[in-house]
N, C-alpha and C positions, 0 to 999 in steps of 0.2 A: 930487542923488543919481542916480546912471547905476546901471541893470540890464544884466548881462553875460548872455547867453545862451550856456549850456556846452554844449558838444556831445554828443551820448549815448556813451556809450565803445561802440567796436567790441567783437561777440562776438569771444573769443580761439577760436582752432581747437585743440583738444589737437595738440601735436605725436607724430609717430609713436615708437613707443617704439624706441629702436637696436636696431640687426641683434644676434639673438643672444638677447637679453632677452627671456622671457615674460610674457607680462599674466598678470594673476590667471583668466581663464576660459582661456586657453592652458593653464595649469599643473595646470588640473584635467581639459582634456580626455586623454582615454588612446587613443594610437594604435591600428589595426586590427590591425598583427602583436600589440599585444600582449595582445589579445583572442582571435583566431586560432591560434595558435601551442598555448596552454593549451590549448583546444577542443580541437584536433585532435589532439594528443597523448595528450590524457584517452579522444577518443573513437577511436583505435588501440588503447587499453589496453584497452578494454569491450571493443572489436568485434571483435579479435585472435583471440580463445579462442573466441569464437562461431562466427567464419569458420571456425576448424580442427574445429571441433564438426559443424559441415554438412560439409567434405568428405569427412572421415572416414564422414559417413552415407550421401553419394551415389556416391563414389567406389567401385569395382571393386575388390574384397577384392586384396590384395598390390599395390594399385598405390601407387605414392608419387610422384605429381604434385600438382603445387601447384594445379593447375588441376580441380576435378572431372568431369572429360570424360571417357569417356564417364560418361552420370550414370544409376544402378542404383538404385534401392528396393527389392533384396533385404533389405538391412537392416532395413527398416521392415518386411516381411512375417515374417521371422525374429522379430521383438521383438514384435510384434504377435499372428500366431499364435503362432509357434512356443515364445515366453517367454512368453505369458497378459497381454503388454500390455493387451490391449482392458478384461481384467477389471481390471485393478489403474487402468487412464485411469477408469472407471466408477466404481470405490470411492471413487479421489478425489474425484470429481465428487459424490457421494453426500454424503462428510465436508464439502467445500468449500461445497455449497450450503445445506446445515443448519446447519455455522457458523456463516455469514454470514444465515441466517435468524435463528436465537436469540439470536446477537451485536446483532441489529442491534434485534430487538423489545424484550428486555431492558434494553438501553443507552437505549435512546429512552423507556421508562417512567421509569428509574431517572433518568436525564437531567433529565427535566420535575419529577419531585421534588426535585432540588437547585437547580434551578433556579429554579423557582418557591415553595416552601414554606420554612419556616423551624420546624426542629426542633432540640430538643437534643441536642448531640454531633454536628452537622454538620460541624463543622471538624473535630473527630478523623474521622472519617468519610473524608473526604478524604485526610487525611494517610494514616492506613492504607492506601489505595487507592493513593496515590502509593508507597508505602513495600513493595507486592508486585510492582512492578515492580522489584526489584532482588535479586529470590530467582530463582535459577537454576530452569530448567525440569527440570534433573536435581536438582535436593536434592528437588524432590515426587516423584518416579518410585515411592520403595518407598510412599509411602503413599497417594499416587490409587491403587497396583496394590493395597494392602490393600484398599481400598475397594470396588473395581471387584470385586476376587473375592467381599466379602462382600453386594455387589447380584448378583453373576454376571450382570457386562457384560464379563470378561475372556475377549479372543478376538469381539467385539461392536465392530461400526462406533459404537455407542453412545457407548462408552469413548472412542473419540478425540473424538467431537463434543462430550460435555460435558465432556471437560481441552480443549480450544481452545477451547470457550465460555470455560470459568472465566478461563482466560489472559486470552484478548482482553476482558475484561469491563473489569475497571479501566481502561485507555485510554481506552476506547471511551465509557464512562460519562463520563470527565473534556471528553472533547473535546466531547460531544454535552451536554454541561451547558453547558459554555460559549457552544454555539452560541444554544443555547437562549434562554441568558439576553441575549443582545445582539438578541436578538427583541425590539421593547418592549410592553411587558404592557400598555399603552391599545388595541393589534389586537383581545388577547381579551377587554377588558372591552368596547370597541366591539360585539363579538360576542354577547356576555353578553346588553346592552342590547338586542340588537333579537330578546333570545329563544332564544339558542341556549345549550345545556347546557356547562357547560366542555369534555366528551370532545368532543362534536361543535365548539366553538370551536377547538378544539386542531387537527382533522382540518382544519378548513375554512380554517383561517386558519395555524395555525402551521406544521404538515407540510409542504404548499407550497414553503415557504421555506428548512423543511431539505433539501430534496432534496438540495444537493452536497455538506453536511453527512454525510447517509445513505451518499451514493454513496462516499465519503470512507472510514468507518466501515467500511462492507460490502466493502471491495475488501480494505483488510485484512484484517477476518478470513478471507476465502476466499484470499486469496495465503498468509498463514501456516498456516491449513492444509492449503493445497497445498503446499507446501515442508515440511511437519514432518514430520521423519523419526525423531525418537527419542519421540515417542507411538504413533507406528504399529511401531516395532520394538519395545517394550517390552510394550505389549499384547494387539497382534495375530498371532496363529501360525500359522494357518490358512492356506495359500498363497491360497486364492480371493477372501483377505480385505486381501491385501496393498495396499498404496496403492504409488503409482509411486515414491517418494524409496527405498522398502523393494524394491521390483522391481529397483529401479537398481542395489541394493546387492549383490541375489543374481545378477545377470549375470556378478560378475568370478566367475573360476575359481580352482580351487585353485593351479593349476601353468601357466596361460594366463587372458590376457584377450581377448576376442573387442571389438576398437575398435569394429569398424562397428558393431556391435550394441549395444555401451554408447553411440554417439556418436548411433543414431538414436533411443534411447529420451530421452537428453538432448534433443532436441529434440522428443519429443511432448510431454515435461516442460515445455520452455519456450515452448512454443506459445499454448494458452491464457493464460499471465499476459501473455505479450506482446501478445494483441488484447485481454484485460481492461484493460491501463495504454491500449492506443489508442484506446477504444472513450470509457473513463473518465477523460482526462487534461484536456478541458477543465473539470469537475464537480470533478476536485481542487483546479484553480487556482481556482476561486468558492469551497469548502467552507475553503480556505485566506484566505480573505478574507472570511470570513460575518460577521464582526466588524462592517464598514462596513454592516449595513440599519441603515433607519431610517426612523421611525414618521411 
């Protein structure tokens, strides 16, 4: 009996695939024009109305260059002193930071309750909560303004801050519950254990954690009521008490509109939310991903 010794078989080398033909990871990569292209288009269509919005503010009343040279801030000094800018940037600033005060302490109480506790009628609860998001802000008008007249907060910075509170509540409640609850509840009984009260577990251990949660939460409420213009026309009469969306609206004229002047208040308008989104845009992308802690 003879034993043959077999050779090992040679590794085969894949042959290249033909000219023309794509692999399966080719077919899923997506070339740069066609990622570029969109960009740039989209961000022509934003930056467009922006661009024309500045020259109109810097540029020298009657001129019509495309260029803003020479560049004037009579505009801004007109809208400023001369229309009561300063006091209507103020008011907002008043409404927007108490918003985003009440929004944000409320939400965060009411949060940690759905979150953590288990009561009857939680899930109707919710759903109701989901279900005021989808009533217009004008079908409430005649009865927050019945309301408002019979606390006589009508004509009262008051009245805008608790309708933008109510508003921004439900969201704000839904998203800071859920942040909440992707906290794992072994941090605060760890806590518990070595002595600390639930409030102060809560303070030491879980707040922490929501910050980009919060920062999330707070930016909206203070951008929607910086931008809300039909609680501040509805309620407010009083020129001193005007917020800027309502300033904005009394610059046109009856028989003329003054651009430079409407185009430099547009831009004290859009100033602040634009270093609020710069200031806050890393804290959105974490509070948008608060899902992923873990215990």
């Amino acid at each position: 009996m003879t034993l043959t010794a077999t050779r090992p078989a040679e590794p085969r080398t894949p042959k290249p695939p033909p000219p023309g033909r794509r692999t399966g990871g080719d077919a899923n990569r997506v070339s740069r024009w066609q990622i570029y292209v969109p960009l740039t288009l989209y961000l022509l269509f934003t930056l467009v109305p922006f661009y024309w919005m500045v020259v109109f503010a810097v540029r020298p009343r009657g001129s019509s260059s495309l260029l803003p040279w020479p560049i004037t801030f009579e505009n801004f000094v007109t809208v400023w002193d001369g229309l009561g800018f300063g006091v209507f940037f103020e008011n907002s600033l008043k409404v927007g930071v108490a918003s985003l005060v009440a929004t944000t302490l409320i939400a965060l109480a009411g949060g940690y309750a759905l979150a953590r506790y288990n009561f009857r009628g939680k899930t109707v609860f919710l759903v109701a909560m989901l279900c005021t998001q989808f009533i217009p802000g004008a079908m409430m008008l005649i009865p927050l303004f019945q309301t408002f007249r019979s606390l006589e907060l009508v004509n009262s910075l008051w009245s805008l801050v608790i309708a933008e509170t109510v508003f921004q509540l439900p969201l704000s409640l839904i998203l800071l519950s859920g942040f909440i609850r992707n906290v794992p509840v072994e941090l605060e009984e760890a806590a518990w254990v070595d002595g600390c009260s639930r409030m102060r577990g809560f303070l030491v251990v879980v707040l922490p954690l929501l910050r980009p949660a919060l920062v999330a939460v707070g930016s909206f409420a203070f951008i929607h009521s910086w931008n809300n213009f039909l609680f501040a026309l509805m309620f407010v009469s009083s020129q001193d008490k005007y917020t800027i969306p309502v300033g904005l609206a009394f610059t046109l004229g009856e028989f003329s509109v003054d651009f430079g002047a409407l185009a430099a208040g547009g831009v004290v308008a859009a100033v602040p939310v634009v270093l609020v989104f710069a200031v806050i845009q890393r804290y959105l992308v974490q509070g948008l991903s608060a899902g992923a802690v873990k215990g």
